[in-house]
LUMROTI-567616 format. One record per residue: residue in one letter; x, y, z of N, C-alpha, C in turn. Coordinates in steps of 0.1 Angstrom, whole numbers, plus 5000, padded with zeros to 4 digits. Atoms other than C-alpha are relative to their C-alpha. Layout:
<recs>
AXYZXYZXYZ;...
</recs>
This chain:
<recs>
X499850145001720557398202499149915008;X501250094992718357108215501049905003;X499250084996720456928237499349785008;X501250134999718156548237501249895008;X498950094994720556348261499149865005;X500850124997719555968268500049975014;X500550054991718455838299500849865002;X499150125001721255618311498749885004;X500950134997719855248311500249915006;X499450134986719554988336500049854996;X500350135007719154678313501449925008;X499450054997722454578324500849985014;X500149914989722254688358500549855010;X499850084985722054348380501249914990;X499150065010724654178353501350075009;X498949854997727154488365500449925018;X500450024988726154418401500649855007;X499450194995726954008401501250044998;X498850065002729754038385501150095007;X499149974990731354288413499949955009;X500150134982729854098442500449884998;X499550145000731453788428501350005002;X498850005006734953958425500549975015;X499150094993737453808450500050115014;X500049944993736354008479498350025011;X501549954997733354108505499450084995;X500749905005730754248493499850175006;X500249854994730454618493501550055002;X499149994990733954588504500950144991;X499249885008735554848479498750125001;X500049894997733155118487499550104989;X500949895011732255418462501049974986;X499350065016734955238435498749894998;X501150115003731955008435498950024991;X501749915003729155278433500550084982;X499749925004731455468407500349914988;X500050115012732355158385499049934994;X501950035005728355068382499950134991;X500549895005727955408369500950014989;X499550015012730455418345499549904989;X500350115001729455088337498950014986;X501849955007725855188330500550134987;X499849905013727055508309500649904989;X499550065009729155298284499449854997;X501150085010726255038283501249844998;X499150165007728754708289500850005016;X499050104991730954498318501050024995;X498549955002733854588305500550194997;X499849805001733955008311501750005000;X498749955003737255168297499850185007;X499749905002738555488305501450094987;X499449945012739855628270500450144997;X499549875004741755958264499850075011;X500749904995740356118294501150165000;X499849845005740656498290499450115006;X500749934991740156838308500350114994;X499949895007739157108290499850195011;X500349854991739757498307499350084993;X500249894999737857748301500350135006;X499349854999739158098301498950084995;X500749865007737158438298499850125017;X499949914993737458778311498450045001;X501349934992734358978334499850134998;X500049825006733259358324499950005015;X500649934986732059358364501950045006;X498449974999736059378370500550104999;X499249855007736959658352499650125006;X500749874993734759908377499649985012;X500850004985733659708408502049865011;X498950074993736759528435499349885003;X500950054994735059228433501249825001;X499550114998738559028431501250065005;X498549954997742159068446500850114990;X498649985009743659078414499450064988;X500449925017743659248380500049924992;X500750095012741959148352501349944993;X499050035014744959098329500549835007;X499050104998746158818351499249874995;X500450095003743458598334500749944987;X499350005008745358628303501549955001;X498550054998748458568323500449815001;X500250164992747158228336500049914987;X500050055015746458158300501049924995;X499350045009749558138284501249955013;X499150144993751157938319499149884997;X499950125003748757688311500749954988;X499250055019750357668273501249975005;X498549985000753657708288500149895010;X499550164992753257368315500050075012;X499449994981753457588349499449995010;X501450004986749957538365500549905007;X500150124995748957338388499349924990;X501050145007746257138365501349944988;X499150095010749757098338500549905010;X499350104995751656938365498849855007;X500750124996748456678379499649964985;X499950065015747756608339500949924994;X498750105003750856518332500449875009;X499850104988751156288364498749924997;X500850175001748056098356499349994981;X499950035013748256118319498850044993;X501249905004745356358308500450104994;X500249885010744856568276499650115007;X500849814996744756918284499950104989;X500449895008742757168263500450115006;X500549854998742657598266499350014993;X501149905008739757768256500050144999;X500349885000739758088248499050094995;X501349974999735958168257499750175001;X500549914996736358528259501450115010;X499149924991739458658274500550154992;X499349925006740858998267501250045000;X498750005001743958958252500149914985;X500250145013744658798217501649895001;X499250124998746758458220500849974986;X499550065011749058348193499549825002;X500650125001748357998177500849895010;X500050094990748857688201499649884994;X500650135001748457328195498749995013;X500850004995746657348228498850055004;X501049875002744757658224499049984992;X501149995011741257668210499550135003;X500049885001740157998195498750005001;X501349995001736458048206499550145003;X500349894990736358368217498750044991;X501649935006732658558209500250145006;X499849844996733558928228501149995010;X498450084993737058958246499350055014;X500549944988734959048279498349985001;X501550004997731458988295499950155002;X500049854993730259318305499750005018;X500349974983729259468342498649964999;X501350024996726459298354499450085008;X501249904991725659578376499350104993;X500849915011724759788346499249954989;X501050075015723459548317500749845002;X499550185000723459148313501350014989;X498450085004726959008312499749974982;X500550025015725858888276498650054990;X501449995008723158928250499849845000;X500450114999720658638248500849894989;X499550065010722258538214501349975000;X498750064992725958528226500049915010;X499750154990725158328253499649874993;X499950095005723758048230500849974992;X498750015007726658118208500749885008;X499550054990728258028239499949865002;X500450114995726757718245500349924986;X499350045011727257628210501449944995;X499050044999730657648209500549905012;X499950114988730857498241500049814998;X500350155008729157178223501249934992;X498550035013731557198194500749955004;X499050004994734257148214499949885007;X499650124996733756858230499149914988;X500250095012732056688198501249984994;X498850005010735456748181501349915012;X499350044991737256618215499649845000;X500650155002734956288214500149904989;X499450005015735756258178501149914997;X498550045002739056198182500449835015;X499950124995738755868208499550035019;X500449924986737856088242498949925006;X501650054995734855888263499950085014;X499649974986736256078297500250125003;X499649915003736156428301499650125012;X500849954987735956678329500750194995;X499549885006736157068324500450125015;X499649894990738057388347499550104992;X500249835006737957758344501250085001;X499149894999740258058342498950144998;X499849835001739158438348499450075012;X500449944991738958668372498950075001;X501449985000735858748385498849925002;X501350095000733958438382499749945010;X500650084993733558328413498650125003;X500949914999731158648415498849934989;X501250045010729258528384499749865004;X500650084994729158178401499250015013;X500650024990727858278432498450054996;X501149975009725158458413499049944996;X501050085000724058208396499649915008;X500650084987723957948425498950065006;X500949914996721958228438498350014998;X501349925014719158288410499249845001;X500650115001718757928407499249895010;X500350084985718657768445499250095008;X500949874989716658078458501149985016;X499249984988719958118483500550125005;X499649844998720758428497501250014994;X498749975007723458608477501249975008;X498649984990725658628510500449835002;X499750125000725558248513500349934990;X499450115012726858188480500950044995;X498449935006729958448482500949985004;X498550014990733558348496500650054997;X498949935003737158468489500249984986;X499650005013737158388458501649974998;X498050045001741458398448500350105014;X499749984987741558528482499550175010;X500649864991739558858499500349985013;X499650014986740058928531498250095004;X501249944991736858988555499150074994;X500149815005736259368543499649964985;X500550025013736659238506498649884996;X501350075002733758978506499050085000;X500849984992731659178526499750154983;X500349985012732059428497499749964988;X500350065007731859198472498649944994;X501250114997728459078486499550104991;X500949915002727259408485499550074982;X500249985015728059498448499149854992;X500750095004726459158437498749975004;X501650004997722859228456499650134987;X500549875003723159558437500249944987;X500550105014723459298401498849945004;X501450124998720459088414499150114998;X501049954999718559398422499650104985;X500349925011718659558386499549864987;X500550115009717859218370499049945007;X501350014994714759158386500249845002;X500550154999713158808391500449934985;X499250095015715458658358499749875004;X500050094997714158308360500749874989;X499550105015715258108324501049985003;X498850074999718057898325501250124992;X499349925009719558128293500050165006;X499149884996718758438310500550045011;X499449994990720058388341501749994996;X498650025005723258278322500650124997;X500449895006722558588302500550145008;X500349864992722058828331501650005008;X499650014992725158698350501449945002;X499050155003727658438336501250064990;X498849945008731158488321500149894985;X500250095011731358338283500449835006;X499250124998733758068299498549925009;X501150104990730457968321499249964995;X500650065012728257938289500449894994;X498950125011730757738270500049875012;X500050164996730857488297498449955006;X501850045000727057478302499649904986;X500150105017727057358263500849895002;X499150195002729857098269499749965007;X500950094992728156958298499049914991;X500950105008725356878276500349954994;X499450105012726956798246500849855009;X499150134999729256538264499149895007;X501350144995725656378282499750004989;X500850065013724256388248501349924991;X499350095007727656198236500449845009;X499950134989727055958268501849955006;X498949974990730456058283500150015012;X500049974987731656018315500650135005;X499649864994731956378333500450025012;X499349964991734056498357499750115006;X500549815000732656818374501350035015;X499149934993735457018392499350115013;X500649954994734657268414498950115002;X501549884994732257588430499850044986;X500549955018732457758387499349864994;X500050145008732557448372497949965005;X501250055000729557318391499050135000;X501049905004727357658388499749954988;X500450025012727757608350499449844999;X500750135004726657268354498650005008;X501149964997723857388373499050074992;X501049935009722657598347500049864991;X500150075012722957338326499149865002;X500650104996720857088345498750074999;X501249895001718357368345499249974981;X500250045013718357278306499749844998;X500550165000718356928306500549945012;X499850044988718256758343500949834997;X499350105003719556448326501650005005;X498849935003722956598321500749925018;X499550034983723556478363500249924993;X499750165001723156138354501749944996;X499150005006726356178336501650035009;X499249924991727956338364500949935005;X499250134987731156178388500550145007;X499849874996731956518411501149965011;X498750024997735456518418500250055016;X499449984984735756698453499050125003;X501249904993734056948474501250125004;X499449925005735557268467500150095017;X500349924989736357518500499550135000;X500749895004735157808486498749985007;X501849994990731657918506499449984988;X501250055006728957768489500349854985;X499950105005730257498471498949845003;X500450124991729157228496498350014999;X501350005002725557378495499349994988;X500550025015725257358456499849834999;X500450115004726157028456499149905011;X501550094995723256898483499150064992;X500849975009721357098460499249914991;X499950095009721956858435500049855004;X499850074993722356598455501449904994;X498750085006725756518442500949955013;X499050064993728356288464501150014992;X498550015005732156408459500849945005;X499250114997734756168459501450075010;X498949964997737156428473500150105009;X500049874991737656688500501750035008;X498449924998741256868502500050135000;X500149794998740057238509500550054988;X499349855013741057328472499150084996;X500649885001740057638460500550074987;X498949965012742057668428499249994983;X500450015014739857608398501049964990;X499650105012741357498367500049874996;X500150174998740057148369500949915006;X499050094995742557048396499549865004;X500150084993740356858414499049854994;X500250135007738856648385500949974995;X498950045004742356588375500449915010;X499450084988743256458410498849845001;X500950134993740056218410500149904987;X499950115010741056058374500449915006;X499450094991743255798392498749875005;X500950064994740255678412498849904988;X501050015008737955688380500949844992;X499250155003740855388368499849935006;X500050114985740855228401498849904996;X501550084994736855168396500249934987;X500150095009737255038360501349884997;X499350135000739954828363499849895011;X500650134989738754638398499349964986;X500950055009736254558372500049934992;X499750105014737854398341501149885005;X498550094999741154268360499649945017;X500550074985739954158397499249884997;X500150145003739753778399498249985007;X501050044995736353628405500249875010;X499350104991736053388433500149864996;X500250045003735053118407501650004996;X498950015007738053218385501749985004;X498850004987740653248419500049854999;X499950164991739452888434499850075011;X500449944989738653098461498749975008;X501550024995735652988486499450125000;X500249895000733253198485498950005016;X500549964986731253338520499149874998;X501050094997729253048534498250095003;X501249924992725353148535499749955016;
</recs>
């Protein structure tokens, strides 16, 4: 797929700019609702930015590296398990969705287990399992574009339906291994500085964890391509949200990037089109090791820092709220013309 995303535009840039510095307040005085309501602003191309339907799609898919190396607490099945509590309302991402009034998707990018039908469930699966990256790439070249494909799909069909707002999680065990990976491949960072607890190791299990993930690096040589690093390393669910990253900058949506997975896959996916940032609003700074250094990478500023560590798009769930804050100062915040209000003497 040729992901051609536009180049947000600044035509309306100092228009945006008066008409916050005029609103019934010092300038500057609200802070990164300022910086974050320009940018929406600018994406939706108008002085009056809405936030419409926003929505958070999960990603789910099981790891072959699981099935033969300890590279997580827990057993594979419980990706499957997590599955069918988000259908059933018991996460945490149902309970902050529901509290600030956000569509919640499942994907089922690959998990192994088969789901009965769901209103919330989408059926995308391409193999019910990545394979062991310490023996052969996680995918074939052609699944992983699958991957990205559907990925696309999926939020074309979400935008379709009135969506402009859209931020994506993960589900499956293992992936913080396939995220650190790629962080790895792509930031030239040492493996050990881009592995933490993942759903929770203790000391001993990192330290193993490292070690099985130098011994993936070292049988995939110098992998430099965006696709085969994805290829060599990435769980479907990290594909699929590499495609809907793009797709949702090439539908000039505003994005939500969640945490340490979340933003890997959006690292590969900036690797494809660097645009795709522009698009970006990066919900919080994840406590997971190497989160914090991906996003200087990128030079992303997160609105949020609460040590979570929980994936499934909590923490772009918790920053919707804010993402209102910035576009309503905006439409409904009195001007000092419109108050009667003096305004600062020069």
């Amino acid at each position: 797929m040729k992901f051609d995303i536009k180049e947000i535009g600044v035509s309306l840039e100092k228009e945006i700019q008066h008409k916050i510095n005029f609103k019934t307040k010092p300038v500057g005085s609200l802070g990164i609702l300022e910086t974050i309501g320009t940018q929406i602003s600018l994406i939706q191309n108008t002085l009056t930015p809405t936030i419409s339907k926003p929505t958070i799609v999960i990603f789910a898919g099981d790891h072959g590296v699981v099935q033969n190396h300890p590279v997580s607490p827990f057993p594979q099945e419980v990706t499957a398990q997590m599955v069918l509590n988000f259908l059933h309302g018991g996460a945490a991402i149902n309970v902050f969705s529901e509290l600030n009034e956000i569509d919640l998707k499942v994907v089922d990018s690959g998990v192994n287990f088969n789901f009965d039908n769901n209103p919330n469930l989408i059926h995308a699966k391409i193999n019910p399992s990545s394979k062991d990256f310490t023996k052969e790439a996680a995918m074939s070249i052609q699944d992983c574009e699958k991957a990205l494909e559907k990925g696309a799909d999926i939020v074309t069909n979400i935008f379709s339906r009135g969506c402009n707002t859209i931020g994506f999680g993960e589900m499956g065990i293992g992936n913080t291994s396939s995220a650190s990976l790629i962080m790895s491949s792509f930031t030239n960072t040492p493996i050990g500085d881009c592995t933490g607890k993942g759903t929770g190791h203790t000391e001993e299990g990192v330290k193993t964890k490292i070690e099985i993930l130098k011994k993936a690096q070292s049988i995939h040589g110098n992998t430099t391509s965006p696709i085969e690093i994805l290829s060599a390393f990435g769980g479907y669910e990290i594909a699929m949200m590499a495609g809907a990253f793009l797709q949702a900058a090439k539908l000039q949506m505003t994005i939500l990037v969640d945490g340490f997975i979340t933003t890997s896959a959006l690292l590969a996916a900036s690797k494809i089109n660097k645009t795709v940032l522009d698009y970006c609003i990066f919900s919080h700074t994840s406590g997971e090791k190497g989160h914090e250094k991906m996003l200087e990478y990128i030079n992303a500023k997160p609105l949020l820092n609460f040590g979570l560590r929980l994936g499934e798009g909590t923490g772009a769930a918790l920053a919707v709220p804010t993402l209102k804050a910035a576009v309503a100062f905006i439409n409904k915040m009195a001007s000092f013309e419109s108050a009667g209000v003096a305004e600062k003497n020069n």
